[in-house]
C-alpha positions as CSV (number, residue, x, y, z in Angstrom):
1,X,134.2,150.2,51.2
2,X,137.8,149.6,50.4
3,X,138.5,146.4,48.4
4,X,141.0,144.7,46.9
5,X,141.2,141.4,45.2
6,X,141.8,139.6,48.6
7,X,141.1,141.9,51.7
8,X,137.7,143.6,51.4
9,X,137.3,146.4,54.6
10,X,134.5,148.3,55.7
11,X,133.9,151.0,58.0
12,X,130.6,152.6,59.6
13,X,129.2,153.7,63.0
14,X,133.1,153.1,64.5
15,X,133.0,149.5,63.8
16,X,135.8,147.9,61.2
17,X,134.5,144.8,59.6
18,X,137.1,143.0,57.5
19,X,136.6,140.1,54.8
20,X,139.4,137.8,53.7
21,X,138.2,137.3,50.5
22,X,139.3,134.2,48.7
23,X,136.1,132.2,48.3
24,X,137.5,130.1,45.9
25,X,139.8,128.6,47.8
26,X,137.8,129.0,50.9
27,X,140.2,131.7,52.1
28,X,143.1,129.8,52.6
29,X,146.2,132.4,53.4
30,X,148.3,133.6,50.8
31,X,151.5,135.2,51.1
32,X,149.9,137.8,48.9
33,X,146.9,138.1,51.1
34,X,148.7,138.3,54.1
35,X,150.4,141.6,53.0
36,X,147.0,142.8,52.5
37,X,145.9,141.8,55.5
38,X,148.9,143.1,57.6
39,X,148.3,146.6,55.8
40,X,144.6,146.4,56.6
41,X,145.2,145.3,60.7
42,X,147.4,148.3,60.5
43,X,145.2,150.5,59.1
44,X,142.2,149.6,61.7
45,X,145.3,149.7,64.8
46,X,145.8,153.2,63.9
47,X,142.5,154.9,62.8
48,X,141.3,156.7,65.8
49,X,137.7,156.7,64.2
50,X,137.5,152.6,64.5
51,X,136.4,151.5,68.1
52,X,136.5,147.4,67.2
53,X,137.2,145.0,64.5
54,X,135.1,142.0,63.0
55,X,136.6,139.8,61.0
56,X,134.8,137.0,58.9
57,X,135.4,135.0,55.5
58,X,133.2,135.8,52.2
59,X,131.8,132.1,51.1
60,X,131.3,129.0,52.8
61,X,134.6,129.3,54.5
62,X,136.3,131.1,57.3
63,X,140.2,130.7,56.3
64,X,141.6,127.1,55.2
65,X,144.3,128.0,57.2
66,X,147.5,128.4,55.2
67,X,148.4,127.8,51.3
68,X,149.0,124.4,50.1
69,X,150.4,125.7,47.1
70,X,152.5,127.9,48.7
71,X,153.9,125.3,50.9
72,X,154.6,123.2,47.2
73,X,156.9,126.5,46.2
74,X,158.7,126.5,49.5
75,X,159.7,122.7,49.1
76,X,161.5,123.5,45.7
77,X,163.6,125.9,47.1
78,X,167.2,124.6,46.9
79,X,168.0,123.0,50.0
80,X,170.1,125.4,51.2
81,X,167.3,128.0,51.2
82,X,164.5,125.8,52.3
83,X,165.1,126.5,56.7
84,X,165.6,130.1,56.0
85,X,162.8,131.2,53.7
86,X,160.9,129.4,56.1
87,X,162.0,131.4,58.9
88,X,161.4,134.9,56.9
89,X,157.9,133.4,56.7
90,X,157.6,132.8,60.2
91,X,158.4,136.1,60.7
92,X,155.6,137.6,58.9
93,X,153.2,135.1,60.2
94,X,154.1,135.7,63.8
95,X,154.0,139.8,63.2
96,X,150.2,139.0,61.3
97,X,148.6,136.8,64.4
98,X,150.2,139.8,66.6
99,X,148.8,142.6,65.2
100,X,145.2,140.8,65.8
101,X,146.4,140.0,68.8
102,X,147.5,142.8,70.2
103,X,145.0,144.8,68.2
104,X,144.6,147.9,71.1
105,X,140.5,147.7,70.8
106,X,138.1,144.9,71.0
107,X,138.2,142.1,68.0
108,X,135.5,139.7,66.8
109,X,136.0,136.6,64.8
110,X,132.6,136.1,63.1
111,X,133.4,132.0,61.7
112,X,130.7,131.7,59.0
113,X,132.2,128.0,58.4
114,X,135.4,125.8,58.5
115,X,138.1,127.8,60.3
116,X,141.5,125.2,60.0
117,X,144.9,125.2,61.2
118,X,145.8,128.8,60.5
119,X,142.2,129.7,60.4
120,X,141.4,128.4,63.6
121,X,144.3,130.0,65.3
122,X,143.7,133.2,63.4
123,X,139.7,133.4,65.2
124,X,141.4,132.0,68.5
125,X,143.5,135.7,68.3
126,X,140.8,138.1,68.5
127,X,139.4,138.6,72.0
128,X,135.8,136.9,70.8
129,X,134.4,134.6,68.7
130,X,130.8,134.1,67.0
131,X,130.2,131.9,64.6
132,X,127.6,130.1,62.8
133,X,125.7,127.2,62.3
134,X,128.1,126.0,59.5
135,X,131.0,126.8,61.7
136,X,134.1,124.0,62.7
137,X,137.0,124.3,64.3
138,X,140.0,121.8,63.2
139,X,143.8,122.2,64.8
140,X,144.7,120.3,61.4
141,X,148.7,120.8,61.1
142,X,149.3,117.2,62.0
143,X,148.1,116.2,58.9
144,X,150.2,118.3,57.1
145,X,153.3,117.4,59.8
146,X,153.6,120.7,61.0
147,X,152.7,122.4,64.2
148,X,150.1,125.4,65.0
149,X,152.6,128.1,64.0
150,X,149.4,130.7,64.0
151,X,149.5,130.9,68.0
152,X,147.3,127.7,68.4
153,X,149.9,126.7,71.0
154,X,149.5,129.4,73.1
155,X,145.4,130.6,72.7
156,X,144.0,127.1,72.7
157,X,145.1,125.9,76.4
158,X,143.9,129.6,77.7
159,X,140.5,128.0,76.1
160,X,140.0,125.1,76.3
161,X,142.7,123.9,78.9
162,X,146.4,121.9,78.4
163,X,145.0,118.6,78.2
164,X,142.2,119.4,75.8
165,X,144.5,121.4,73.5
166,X,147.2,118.9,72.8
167,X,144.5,116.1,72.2
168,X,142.8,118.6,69.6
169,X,146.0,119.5,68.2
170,X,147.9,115.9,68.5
171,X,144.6,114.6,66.6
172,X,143.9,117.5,64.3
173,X,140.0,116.3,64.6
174,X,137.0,118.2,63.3
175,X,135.5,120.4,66.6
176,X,132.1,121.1,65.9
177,X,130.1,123.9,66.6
178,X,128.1,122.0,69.3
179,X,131.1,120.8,70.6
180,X,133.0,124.1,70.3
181,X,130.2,126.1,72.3
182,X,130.6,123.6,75.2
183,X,134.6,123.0,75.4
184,X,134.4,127.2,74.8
185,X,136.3,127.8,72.0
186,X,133.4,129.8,70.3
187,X,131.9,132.2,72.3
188,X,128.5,133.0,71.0
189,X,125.9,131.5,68.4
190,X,124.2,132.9,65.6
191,X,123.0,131.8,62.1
192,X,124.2,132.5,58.8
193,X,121.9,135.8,57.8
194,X,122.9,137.5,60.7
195,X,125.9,136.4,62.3
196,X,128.2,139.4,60.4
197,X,124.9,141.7,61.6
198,X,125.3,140.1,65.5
199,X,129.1,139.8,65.6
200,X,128.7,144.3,64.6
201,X,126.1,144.8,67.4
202,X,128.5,142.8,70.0
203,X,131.9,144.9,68.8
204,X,129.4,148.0,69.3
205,X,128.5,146.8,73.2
206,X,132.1,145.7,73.4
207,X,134.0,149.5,72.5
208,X,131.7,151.7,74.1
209,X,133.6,152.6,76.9
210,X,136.9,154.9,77.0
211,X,139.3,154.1,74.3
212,X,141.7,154.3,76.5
213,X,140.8,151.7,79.4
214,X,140.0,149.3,77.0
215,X,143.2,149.7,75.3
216,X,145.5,149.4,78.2
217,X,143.2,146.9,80.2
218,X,143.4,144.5,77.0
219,X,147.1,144.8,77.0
220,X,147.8,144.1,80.4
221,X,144.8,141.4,80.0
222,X,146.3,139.7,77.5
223,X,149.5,139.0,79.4
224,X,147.9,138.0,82.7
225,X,148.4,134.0,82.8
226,X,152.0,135.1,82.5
227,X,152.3,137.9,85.3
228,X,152.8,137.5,88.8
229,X,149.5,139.1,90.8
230,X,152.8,141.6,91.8
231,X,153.1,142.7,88.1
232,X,149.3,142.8,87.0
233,X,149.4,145.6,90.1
234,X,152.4,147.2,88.9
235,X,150.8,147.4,85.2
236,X,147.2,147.9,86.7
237,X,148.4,151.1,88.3
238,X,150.7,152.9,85.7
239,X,147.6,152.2,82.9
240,X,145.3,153.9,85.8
241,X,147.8,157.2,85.8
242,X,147.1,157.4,82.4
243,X,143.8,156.8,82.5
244,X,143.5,159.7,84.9
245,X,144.3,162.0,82.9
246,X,142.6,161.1,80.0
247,X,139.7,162.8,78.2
248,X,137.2,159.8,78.4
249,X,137.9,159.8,82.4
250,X,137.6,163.5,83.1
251,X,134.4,164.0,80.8
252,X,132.8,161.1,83.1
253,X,133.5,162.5,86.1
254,X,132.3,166.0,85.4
255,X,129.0,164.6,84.0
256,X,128.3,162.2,87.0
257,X,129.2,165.2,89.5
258,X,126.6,167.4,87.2
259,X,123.7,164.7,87.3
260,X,124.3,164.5,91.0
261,X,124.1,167.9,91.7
262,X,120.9,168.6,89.4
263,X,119.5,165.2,91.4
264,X,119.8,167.0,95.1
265,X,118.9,170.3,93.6
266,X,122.2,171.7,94.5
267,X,124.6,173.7,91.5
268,X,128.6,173.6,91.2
């Protein structure tokens, strides 16, 4: 295990499980942490070894969604400096929810209990999401007089629908699990003891086909409500050239020609 003060990571059979770890302040998102986390998503994107991600929260919470006290710092910035340092941070919040996003092999949000605002949009960015008994969902920016700047605005229609998304996010109510299941925001159920244990097992069934097709299917995936049936084609067949030629595609085909053969009692 690697581990820092705020990001914990662990690696074994393939699967990547990550831990925001801020307990304390029920993981609420740090500009510090962020760094850490950023360095961690790039670490799991790259690592050849590491088939899928989980990511869950240590303590009762999932992430508190961004830092109250950070915001405080940001507001006594002299005015001049206020709209700018707030873009820079945009900048790095935008490049965090994208490297989740984007993340080029299957991701699992394991909520072990209240994800909010920037939490809830952080779960809503991985392809899946499990959670727990304790688990809530809560689009809270309004109440802050902010909007979902953590891709809330773009995951939570694909989820739930337009209509439902802007009364969650106009209301910034509570979404309970119950509730969550059934508009399907969370995907799966588990409790508390094993959800981290269920949410590996289903990133183990999720990545253990080629690499590659899951990579370049998720990307073109991912962009799908915005593509023209045209495009998805276009895409669909340059990721199945590359496909073609790749080691997970050839192995597959030798072996099934192999079993055939040995099944009509012929040889190649």
């Amino acid at each position: 295990m690697s581990s820092s003060s705020l990001i914990e990571l662990e690696t074994a059979d393939g699967i990547a499980t990550l831990w925001l770890n801020r307990p304390e302040k029920r993981n609420a998102m740090s500009d510090d942490m962020r760094t850490e986390f950023i360095a961690a998503l790039e670490h799991v994107a790259n690592d050849k070894a590491i088939r899928a991600l989980v990511l869950t929260g240590r303590g009762k919470g999932f992430c508190a969604g961004g830092d109250v006290a950070g915001m405080e710092r940001r507001m006594q910035a002299p005015a001049g400096e206020v709209g700018f340092n707030g873009w820079s941070r945009q900048q790095r919040v935008h490049h965090t929810q994208s490297l989740l996003h984007t993340m080029p092999k299957p991701t699992i949000a394991a909520v072990n209990g209240a994800a909010s605002g920037l939490g809830a949009d952080t779960a809503l960015a991985c392809d899946f999401i499990i959670a727990s008994d304790a688990a809530s969902f809560t689009w809270s920016y309004i109440h802050r007089g902010i909007v979902p700047d953590g891709g809330g605005m773009y995951f939570l229609p694909r989820r739930v629908g337009l209509s439902k998304a802007k009364e969650l996010i106009f209301s910034g109510r509570k979404v309970e699990l119950d509730e969550a299941l059934r508009l399907g925001i969370a995907d799966r159920q588990s409790d508390a003891q094993s959800l981290v244990a269920d949410a590996q097992r289903w990133a183990a069934e999720m990545s253990q086909g080629s690499a590659t097709a899951l990579a370049l299917g998720k990307t073109i995936l991912n962009q799908s409500f915005e593509l023209s049936a045209h495009q998805v084609f276009a895409q669909g067949s340059q990721a199945q050239g590359i496909c073609y030629t790749s080691t997970e595609h050839r192995e597959s085909v030798m072996a099934f020609l192999a079993k055939s053969s040995a099944k009509n009692g012929t040889t190649k």
